[in-house]
Steps between C-alpha positions, in 0.01 A plus 500: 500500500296544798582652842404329881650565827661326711449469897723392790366748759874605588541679855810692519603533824535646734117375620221731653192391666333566153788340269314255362124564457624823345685329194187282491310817425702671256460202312128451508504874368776455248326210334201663385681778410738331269169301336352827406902559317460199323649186655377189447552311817652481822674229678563423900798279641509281730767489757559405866689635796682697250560849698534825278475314160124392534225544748231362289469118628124498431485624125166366429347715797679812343341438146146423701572866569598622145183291308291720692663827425574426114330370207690365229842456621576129500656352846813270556683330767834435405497249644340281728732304663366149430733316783341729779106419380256243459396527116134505663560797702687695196152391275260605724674852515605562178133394369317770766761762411401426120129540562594812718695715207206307216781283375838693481752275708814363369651229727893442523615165674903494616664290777709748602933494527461604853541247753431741748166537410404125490631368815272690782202291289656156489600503151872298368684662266487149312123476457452829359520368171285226501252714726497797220495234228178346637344827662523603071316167458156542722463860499324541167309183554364672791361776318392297238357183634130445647667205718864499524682181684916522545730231655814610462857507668401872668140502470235327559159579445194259535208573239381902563275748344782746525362859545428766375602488117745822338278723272759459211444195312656263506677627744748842591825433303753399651919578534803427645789619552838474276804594705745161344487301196344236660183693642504664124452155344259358749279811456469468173468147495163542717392788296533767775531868424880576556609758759845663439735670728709802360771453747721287250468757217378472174724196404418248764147614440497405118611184546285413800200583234668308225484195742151591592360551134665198416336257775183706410476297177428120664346681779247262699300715740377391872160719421334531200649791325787632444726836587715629221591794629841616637518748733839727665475625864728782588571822682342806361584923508414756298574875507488824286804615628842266403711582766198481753467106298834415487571600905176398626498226302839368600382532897220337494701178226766522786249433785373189259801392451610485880163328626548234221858434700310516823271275346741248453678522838171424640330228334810221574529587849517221740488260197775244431626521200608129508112409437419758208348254256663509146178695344567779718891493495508762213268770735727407762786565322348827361395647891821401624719756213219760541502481891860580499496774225513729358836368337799694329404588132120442580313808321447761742113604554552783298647320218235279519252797455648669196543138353174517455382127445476323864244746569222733408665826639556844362323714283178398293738471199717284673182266641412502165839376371515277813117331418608490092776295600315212670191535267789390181543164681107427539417670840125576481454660847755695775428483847654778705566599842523819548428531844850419587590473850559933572345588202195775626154444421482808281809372297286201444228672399709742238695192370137334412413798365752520198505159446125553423549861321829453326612146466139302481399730209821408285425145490144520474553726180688213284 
């Protein structure tokens, strides 16, 4: 089991004339920090014109930033949102980045749920697919190829020294994310490492990874290796104290909870749902019984909390109990935010602390 964080750059309102470059900060001094406690690697999001929930649209300028102020932490967008970029933009970036942290980048590739994020770039909801699909196609050969030529639906390329070349060889791994059974297949069909949400609990997340090891086995790669590793992205808190964990801890899942709502109220707006194709009815469906929640019988955020398994929150015994729990099923790596929207910068800080001096150790030991 190893640890990473997990960035959105959330900006709880309300806003100051400093809002936003300050979270920016407190990141590029958490990072380093929690690399000296022991984790393994750190991973970016992108999102758009997403208010409060993530102010981080440029990830691979932020992790410019954090090559230069770490040294063996490894580097992740999760992920680049292949219906918004040209695969030869994404290459070129994610190869100077590479040579810029000497080879640590991880590169996540996702088309994203969100209509709301597509449309200001001219993207339909009906090509994503195909786009992401191809985008997964030319990407490694870009890295990989002296000469690369690509005629395809999306794409087309005429014959290019594509440059300059990723430091890993043969190229950064790559990932994707696995949010439906369908996405869960497909990664592992392409050999992709598998990113996990925690959101579903413990169940949905087994079987997602039983449909993922299983494509895994006739797995035909776009690039020329391939990513067996599985990977669970989550929120994360840690104190001494248990009350301090359990009431902290339930403010800070509460204010995740209600931006994941807000989330969902956003990203259909002005979209008719008449035209959702029928790959994207189920996330439609999904944002449209989260927008209106939260629903009678629904956990409350505290009884999420001292459930214990949607998220890493509570004591270092209970992260420990929490990271066991995933690790049983064939989770290899946990992802956490713990800057949550109004969490402080020292509570950060004291949360990557004892993960790195309580719960780190315990795993490391076996």
């Amino acid at each position: 089991m190893r640890l990473g964080l997990f960035y959105q750059i959330q900006v709880p309102k309300p806003w100051t004339a400093d809002s936003e470059s300050k979270r920016v900060y407190e990141a590029l001094e958490q990072i380093p920090y929690a690399e000296s406690m022991g984790f393994e690697s750190v991973w970016f999001s992108e999102h758009h014109f997403r208010p409060v929930w993530s102010h981080n649209s440029a990830p691979d300028l932020t992790l410019a930033a954090v090559s230069q102020r770490t040294s063996r932490i490894r580097l992740g967008i999760g992920v680049v949102l292949a219906p918004i970029h040209h695969p030869l933009h994404v290459a070129a970036r994610m190869a100077t980045l590479d040579i810029l942290s000497h080879g640590r980048v991880d590169v996540g590739i996702g088309r994203t749920g969100y209509p709301y994020q597509l449309t200001p770039y001219g993207t339909h909801l009906e090509d994503t697919r195909g786009m992401w699909n191809e985008f997964a196609e030319v990407l490694p050969r870009l890295w990989t190829e002296d000469v690369v030529t690509h005629h395809g639906q999306y794409y087309q390329i005429p014959p290019r020294e594509v440059l300059p070349k990723p430091v890993q060889k043969p190229h950064p791994p790559l990932w994707s994310a696995c949010s439906s059974d369908a996405t869960a297949r497909l990664t592992g069909s392409l050999g992709l490492g598998g990113l996990f949400g925690s959101e579903g609990g413990p169940q949905r997340v087994k079987e997602l990874i039983g449909l993922y090891h299983e494509s895994l086995n006739t797995a035909q790669p776009p690039g020329r290796m391939i990513n067996r590793r599985a990977a669970l992205m989550t929120a994360g808190y840690c104190h001494e104290d248990p009350a301090v964990a359990a009431q902290r801890g339930t403010d800070l899942i509460d204010s995740n909870l209600e931006q994941q709502r807000e989330r969902a109220r956003l990203v259909w707006r002005d979209f008719d749902p008449s035209t959702v194709p029928p790959d994207y009815q189920g996330y439609y469906t999904r944002d449209q019984r989260l927008a209106s929640g939260p629903h009678p019988g629904e956990p409350t955020p505290r009884q999420v909390v001292e459930q214990g398994t949607s998220f890493c929150v509570g004591t270092p015994k209970d992260c420990i109990k929490f990271l066991e729990t995933y690790e049983a099923m064939g989770i290899e790596e946990v992802f956490m935010l713990c800057a949550i929207g109004p969490a402080a910068h020292e509570e950060v800080l004291n949360s990557i602390r004892l993960f790195g001096e309580q719960v780190l150790p315990h795993f490391q030991a076996r």
